[in-house]
C-alpha positions in Angstrom: 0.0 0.0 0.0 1.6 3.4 -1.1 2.4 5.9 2.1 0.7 9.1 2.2 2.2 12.2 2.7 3.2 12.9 6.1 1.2 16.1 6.5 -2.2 15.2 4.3 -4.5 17.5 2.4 -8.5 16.6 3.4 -11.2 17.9 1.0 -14.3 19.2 3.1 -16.3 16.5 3.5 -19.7 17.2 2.0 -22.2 17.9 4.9 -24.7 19.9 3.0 -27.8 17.6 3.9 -26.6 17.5 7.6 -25.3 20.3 8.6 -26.9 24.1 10.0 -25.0 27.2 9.7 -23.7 29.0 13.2 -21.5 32.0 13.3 -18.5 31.5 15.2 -16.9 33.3 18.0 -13.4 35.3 17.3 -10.4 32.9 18.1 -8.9 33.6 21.0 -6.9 32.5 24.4 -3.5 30.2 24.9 -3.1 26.5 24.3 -5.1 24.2 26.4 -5.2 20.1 27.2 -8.2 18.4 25.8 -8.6 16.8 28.8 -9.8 19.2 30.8 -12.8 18.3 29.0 -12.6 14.6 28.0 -15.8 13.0 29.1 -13.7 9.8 30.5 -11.6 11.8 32.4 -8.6 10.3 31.2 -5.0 11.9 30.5 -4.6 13.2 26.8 -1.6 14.6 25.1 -4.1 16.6 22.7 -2.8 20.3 23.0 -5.2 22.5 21.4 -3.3 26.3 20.0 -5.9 28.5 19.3 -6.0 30.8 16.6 -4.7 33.8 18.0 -1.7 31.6 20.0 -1.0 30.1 16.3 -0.7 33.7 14.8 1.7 35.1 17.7 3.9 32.1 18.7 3.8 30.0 15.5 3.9 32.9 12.2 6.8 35.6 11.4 6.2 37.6 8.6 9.6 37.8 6.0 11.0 40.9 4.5 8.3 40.5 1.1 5.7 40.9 3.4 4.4 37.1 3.5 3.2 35.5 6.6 5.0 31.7 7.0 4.2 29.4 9.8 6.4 27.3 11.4 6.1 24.1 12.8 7.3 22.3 15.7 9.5 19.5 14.0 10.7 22.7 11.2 7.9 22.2 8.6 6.9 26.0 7.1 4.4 27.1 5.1 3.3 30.3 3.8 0.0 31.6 4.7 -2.6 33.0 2.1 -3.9 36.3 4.5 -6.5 38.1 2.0 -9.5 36.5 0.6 -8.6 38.6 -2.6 -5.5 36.6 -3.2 -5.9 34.5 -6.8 -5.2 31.4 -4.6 -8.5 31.8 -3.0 -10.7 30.7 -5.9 -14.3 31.5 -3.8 -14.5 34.7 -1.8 -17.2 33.8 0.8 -18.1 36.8 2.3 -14.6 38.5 1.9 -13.3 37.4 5.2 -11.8 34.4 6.7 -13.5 32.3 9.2 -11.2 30.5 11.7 -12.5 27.6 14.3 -13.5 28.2 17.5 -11.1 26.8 20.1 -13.8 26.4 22.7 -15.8 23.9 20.0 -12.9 22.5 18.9 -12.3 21.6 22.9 -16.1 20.8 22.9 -15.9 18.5 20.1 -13.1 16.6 21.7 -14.9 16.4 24.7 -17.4 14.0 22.3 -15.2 11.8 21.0 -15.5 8.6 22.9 -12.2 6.6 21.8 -9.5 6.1 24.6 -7.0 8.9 23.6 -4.7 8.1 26.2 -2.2 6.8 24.0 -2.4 9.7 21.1 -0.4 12.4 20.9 -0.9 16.0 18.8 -0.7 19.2 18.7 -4.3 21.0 17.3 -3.0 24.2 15.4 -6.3 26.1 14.7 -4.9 28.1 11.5 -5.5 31.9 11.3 -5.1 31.8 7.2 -5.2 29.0 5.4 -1.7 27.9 4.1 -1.1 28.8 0.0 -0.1 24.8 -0.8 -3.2 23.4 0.8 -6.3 25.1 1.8 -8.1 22.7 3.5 -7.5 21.4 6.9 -4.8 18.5 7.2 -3.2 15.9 9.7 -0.3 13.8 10.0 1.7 11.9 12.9 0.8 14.2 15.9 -0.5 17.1 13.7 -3.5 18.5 13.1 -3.8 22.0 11.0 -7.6 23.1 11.3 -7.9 25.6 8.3 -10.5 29.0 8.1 -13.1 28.8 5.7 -14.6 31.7 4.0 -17.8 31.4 5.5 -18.5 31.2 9.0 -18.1 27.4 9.9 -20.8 25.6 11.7 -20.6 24.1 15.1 -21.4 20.8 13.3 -18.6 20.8 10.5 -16.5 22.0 13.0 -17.3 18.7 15.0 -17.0 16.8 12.1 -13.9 17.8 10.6 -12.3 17.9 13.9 -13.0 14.0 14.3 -11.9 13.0 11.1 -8.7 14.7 11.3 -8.1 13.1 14.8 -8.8 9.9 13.0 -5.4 10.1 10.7 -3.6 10.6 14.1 -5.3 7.7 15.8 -4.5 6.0 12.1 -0.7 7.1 12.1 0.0 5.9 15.4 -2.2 3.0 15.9 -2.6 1.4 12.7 0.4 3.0 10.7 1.2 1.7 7.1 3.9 -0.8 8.2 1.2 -2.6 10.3 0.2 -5.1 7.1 -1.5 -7.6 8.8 -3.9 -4.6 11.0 -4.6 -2.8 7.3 -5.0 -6.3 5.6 -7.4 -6.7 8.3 -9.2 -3.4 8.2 -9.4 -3.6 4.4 -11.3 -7.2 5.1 -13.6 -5.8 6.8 -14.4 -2.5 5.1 -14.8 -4.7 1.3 -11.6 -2.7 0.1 -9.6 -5.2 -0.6 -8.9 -4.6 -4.1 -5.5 -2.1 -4.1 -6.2 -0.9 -7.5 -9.6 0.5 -6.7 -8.5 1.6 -3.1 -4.7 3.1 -2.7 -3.4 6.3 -1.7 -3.5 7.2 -5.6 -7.1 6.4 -5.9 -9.9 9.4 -5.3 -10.0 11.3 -2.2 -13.3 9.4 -1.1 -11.4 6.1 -2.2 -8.8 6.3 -0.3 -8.1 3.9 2.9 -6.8 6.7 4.7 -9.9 8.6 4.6 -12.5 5.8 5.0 -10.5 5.1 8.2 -10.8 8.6 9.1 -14.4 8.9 8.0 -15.0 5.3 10.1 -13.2 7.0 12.7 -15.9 10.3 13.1 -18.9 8.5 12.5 -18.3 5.6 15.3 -16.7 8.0 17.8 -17.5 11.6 17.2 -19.9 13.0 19.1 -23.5 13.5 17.4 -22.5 17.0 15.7 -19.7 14.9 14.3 -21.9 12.4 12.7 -25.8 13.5 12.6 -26.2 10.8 9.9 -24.4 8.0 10.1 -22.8 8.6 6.3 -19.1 8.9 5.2 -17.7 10.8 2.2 -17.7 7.5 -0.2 -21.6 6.3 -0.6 -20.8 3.1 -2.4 -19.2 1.4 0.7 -21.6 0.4 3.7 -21.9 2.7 6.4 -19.0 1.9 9.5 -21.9 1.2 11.9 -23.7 -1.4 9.8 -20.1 -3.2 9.6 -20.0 -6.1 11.9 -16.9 -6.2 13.7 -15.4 -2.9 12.7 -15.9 -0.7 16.0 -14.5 -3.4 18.3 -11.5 -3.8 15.5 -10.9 0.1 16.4 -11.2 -0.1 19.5 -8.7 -3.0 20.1 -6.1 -0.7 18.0 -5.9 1.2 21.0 -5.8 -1.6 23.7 -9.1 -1.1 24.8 -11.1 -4.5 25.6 -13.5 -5.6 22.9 -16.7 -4.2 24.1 -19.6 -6.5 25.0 -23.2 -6.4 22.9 -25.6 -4.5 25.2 -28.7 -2.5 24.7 -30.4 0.2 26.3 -34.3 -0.4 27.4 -36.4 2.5 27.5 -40.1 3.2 26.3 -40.4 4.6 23.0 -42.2 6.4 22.1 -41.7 7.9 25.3 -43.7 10.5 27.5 -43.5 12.2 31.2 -41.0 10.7 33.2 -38.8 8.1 32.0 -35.9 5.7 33.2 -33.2 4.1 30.7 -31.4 1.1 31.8 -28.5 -1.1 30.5 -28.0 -4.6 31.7 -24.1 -4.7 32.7 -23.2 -1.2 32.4 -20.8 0.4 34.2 -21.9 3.8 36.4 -21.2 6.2 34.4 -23.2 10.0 32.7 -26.0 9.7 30.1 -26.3 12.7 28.0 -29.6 13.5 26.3 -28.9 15.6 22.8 -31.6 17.2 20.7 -31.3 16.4 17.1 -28.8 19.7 16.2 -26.1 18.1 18.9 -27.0 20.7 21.5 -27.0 18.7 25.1 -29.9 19.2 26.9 -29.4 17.2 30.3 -26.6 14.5 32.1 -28.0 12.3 33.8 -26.4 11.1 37.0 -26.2 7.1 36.8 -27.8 4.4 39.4 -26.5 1.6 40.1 -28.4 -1.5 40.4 -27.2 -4.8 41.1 -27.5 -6.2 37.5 -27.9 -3.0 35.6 -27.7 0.9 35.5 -30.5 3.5 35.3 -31.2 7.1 34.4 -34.0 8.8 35.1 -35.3 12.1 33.8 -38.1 14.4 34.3 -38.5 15.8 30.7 -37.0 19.2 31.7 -33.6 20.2 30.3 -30.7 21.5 32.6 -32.2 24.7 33.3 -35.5 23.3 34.3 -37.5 23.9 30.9 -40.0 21.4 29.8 -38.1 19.6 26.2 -40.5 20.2 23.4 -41.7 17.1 21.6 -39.4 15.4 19.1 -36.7 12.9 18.3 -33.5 12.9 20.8 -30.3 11.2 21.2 -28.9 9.3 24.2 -25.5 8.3 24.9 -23.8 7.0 27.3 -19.9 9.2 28.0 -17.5 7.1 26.3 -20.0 4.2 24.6 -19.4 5.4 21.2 -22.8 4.9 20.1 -26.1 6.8 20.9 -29.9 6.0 20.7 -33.0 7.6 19.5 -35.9 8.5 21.4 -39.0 9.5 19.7 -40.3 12.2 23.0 -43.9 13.0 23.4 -44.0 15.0 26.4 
């Protein structure tokens, strides 16, 4: 199998049927751990540089009047800083867009895959660089690139998990591993090298169905509000038996065992949600958008664990009638509850 680049180029992944427009904040504030906000609690070495750190730790200008950024490591890149330039082939609105460290710390906080063993540096770009406009990733690298638009929460959350995924990829399941990427490929239905190899299209490309696999399992619901990757003719990763306890035991997690939730659904007034075997642990109730509504402190029985809610959301509101999302912290998978208050 051919080796990608080190420092990869990702087009956008095309979220137009899932995704609504929010304006984002201005970029702001110093370099924080993502752990601070990881919903297990566990150690990361995820280092998030915000866009305004990135600008005045990480960018010189030179004496031509270009902006370069330099990397830890040595890589540099020159940075495209007006929307007028002739690299910049769509305008947007004339201004560039960066992410919002606070949602990309957010959208971390979602993913649900033992990080303890990754390790990255998050650069949140203030311009996009002049050799590759869209947001990359590479061994312990991730360069999250404006848009010129305002970005979504939900494509931030999205493009933020499938850029983790190359890391998790590059240091879990790197290109030497043959036997883990004949296995992967076995299960995905890409074995064929000609059809799928780093030359093949972008959506064709193991690399990014890995990375793609990687957001829909364990991104957090603005990551994945569908379910779909980037390449439609391949099955969906959670309709592939197998696959999310193959990723998981990259990382030397156990191999999870089959449990469901119980609940009434539809469901109306007060309700409890229990799962045979579970361990104690938060339930977070989502409305269809991503936005969390309630946790839910765990009880523990002796052959199960329940959550019960009221039907009000945090700040005591009554949650108007439609379909929701469940989710254990650190499960990787969510249900839906059709709510009828």
């Amino acid at each position: 199998m051919k080796t990608e680049d080190p420092i990869r180029r990702t087009l956008l992944i095309p979220f137009a049927t899932c995704l609504a427009a929010a304006a984002l904040m201005g970029a702001a504030g110093g370099a924080a751990r993502a752990n601070e906000l990881l919903a297990s609690g566990e150690a990361s070495g995820l280092v998030i540089h915000d866009a305004d750190e990135t600008l005045h730790r990480y960018c010189t200008w030179d004496a031509q009047g270009r902006l370069w950024l330099g990397l830890p490591g040595g890589a540099r890149y020159e940075l495209v800083t007006s929307t007028a330039d002739p690299a910049i082939a769509n305008q947007g609105d004339g201004a560039f867009h960066t992410f919002d460290g606070a949602e990309v710390r957010a959208a971390l906080a979602d993913v649900s895959y033992p990080l303890d063993r990754i390790r990255a540096d998050v650069f949140i770009l203030p311009f996009p660089r002049r050799h590759g406009l869209e947001s990359a990733a590479g061994p312990q690298m991730i360069l999250l690139a404006p848009g010129v638009r305002p970005l979504s929460r939900a494509q931030q959350h999205a493009e933020l998990a499938h850029e983790l995924g190359h890391v998790v990829q590059y240091a879990l399941m790197p290109d030497p591993d043959g036997a883990a990427w004949v296995g992967y490929r076995r299960l995905r239905g890409i074995e064929n090298a000609a059809a799928y190899s780093a030359a093949s299209p972008h959506a064709d490309r193991p690399h990014e169905i890995f990375a793609e696999d990687f957001r829909v399992l364990f991104g957090g619901p603005l990551a994945s509000p569908s379910g779909s990757i980037e390449n439609s003719t391949i099955r969906p990763p959670a309709e592939v038996a197998g696959l999310t306890a193959f990723m998981l035991e990259l990382s030397g997690a156990p191999r999870p065992a089959v449990r469901s939730m119980s609940f009434t659904n539809p469901a109306r007034g007060r309700m409890t949600l229990s799962l045979t075997g579970g361990r104690p642990k938060t339930l977070d109730l989502f409305d269809v958008a991503g936005r969390r509504l309630i946790s839910l402190a765990p009880l523990a029985r002796p052959d199960r664990v329940e959550w019960t809610w009221d039907g009000h959301d945090a700040n005591g509101r009554p949650v108007a009638r439609g379909m929701l999302l469940a989710r254990v912290r650190g499960a990787g998978k969510s249900v839906r509850i059709s709510w009828l208050p």
